[in-house]
N, C-alpha and C positions, 0 to 999 in steps of 0.2 A: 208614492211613499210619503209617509208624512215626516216630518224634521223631530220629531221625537224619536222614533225607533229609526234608526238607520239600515237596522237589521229585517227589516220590512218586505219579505217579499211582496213581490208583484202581483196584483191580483190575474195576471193574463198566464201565470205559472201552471204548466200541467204536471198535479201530484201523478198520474197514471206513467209518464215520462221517467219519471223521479224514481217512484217504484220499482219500475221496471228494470233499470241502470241500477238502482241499488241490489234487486234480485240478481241479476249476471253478474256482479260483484261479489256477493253471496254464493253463488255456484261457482267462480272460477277461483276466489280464495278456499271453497270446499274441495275443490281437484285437486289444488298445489299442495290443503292439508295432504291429502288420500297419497299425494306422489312420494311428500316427503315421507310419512312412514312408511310406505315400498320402500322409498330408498334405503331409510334405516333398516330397515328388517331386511334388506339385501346387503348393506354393510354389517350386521350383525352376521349372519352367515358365512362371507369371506373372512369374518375376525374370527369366528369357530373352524374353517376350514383351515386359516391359514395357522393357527392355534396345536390344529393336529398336525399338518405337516411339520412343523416347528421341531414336537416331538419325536414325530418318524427323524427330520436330521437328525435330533441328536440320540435318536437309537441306533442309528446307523453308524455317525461318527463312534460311537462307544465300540459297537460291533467291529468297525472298522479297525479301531487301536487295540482292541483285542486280539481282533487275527494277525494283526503286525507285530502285535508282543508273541503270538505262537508262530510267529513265521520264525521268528529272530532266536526263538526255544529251540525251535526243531533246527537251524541253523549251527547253533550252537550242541546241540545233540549229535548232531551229522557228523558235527568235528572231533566233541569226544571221543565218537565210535570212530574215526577214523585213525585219530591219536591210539586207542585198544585195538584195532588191528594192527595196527603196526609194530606195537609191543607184542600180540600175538605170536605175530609173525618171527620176531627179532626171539621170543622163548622157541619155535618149532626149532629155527636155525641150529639153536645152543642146545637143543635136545639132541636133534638130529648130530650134530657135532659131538658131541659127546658119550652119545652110542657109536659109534665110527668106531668099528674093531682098531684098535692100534698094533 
């Protein structure tokens, strides 16, 4: 090396070496490109997949307080009519009573 260029390589350097190391450097930084977008394009699928299920919950929760609002209808419905039979019943009485030959 001379005291001028300090950046001098050596003349006993083999570029075929050098090459070569740089190629597999070249090829394994090509893999990791190729893995990472597998991996994004397999993260983009779980974010669609998980995207639609998202909605399936909250068509179900919706469906869900749906059927709890008609459960709570038809609860309250059941009562009504059970409140009108019993009024029913309470006018048979007073019919019936009061056809009663005296």
């Amino acid at each position: 090396m001379s005291a001028d260029n300090k950046y001098e390589l050596p003349s006993s350097m083999d570029f075929g070496v050098l090459e070569e190391s740089l190629g597999d450097l070249h090829t394994g930084l090509t893999c990791v490109e190729h893995q990472q977008i597998d991996s994004e394009e397999k993260i983009q699928q779980v974010d669609s997949k998980v995207a639609v299920l998202s909605v399936r919950v909250d068509e179900f929760k919706r469906s869900h307080n749906a059927a709890d609002e008609m459960q709570s209808q038809v609860h309250e419905m059941r009562e009504d009519l059970d409140r009108l039979k019993g009024r029913v019943d309470k006018l048979k009485q007073s019919v019936k009573y009061q056809m009663v030959p005296s």
